[in-house]
C-alpha positions in Angstrom: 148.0 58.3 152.7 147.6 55.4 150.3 149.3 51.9 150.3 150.5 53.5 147.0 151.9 56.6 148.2 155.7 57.5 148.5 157.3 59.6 151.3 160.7 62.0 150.3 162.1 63.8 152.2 162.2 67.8 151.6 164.2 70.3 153.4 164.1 68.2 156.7 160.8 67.4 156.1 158.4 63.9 154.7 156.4 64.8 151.8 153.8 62.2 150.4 154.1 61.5 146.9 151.1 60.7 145.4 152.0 56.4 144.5 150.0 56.2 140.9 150.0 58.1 137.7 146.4 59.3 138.3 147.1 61.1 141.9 150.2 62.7 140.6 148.0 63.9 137.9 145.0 65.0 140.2 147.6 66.9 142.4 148.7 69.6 139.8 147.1 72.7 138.5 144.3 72.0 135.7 146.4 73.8 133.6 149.2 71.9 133.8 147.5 68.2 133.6 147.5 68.3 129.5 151.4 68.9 129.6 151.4 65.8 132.0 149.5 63.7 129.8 151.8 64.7 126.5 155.1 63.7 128.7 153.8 60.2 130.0 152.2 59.1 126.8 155.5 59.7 125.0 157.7 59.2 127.5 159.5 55.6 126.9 158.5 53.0 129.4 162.1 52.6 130.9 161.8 56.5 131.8 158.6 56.8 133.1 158.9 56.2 136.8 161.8 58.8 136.4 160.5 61.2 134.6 157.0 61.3 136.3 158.6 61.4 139.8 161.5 63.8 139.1 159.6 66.0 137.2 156.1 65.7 138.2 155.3 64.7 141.5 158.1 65.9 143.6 157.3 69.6 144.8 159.3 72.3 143.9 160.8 73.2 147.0 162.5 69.6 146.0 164.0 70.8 143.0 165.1 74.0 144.8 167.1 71.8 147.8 168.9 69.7 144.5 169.9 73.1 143.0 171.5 74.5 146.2 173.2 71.1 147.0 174.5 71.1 143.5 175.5 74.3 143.6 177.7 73.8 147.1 179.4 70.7 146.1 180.7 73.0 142.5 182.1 75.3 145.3 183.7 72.4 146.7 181.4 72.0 149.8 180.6 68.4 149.8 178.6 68.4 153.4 176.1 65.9 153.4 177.5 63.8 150.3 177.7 60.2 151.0 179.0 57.6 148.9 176.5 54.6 147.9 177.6 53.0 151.2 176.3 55.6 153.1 180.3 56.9 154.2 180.7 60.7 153.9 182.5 62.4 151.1 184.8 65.1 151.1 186.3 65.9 147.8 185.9 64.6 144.2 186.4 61.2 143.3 189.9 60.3 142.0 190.3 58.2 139.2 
């Protein structure tokens, strides 16, 4: 792991993230590295470390576990939600 690297966590699990725009890009398919460099050279600068991680370096299995929590809190399930102060939430916010 580099000083640059990132850890998330995955389905109970720490994934490295490759830290720099160059090991994200070295990580995916050949055939996919064009598409990469299209996004981040039009992407504006504000959005970049969003875009890049969200869409590019997190695995898919990542995208998957964000699908199925978004899914159970639709349903009304909100295990696991936690406010930004870290306190558990269990139903929609009230206004």
């Amino acid at each position: 792991m580099a000083d640059s690297d990132w850890t998330h966590v995955v389905r109970g699990e720490v994934v490295t993230l490759p830290g720099t725009l160059g090991g994200i890009r070295a990580a995916l398919p050949e055939e996919r590295r064009e598409e990469f460099d299209k996004v981040v050279y039009d992407t504006p600068l504000e959005h970049l470390v969003r875009r890049v991680v969200l869409d590019w370096a997190l695995p898919p299995e990542a995208h998957e576990e964000a699908e199925e929590a978004l899914e159970r809190v639709r349903r009304g399930d909100y295990t696991g939600v936690v406010d930004p102060d870290g306190n558990p939430v269990t139903g929609p916010p009230t206004v």
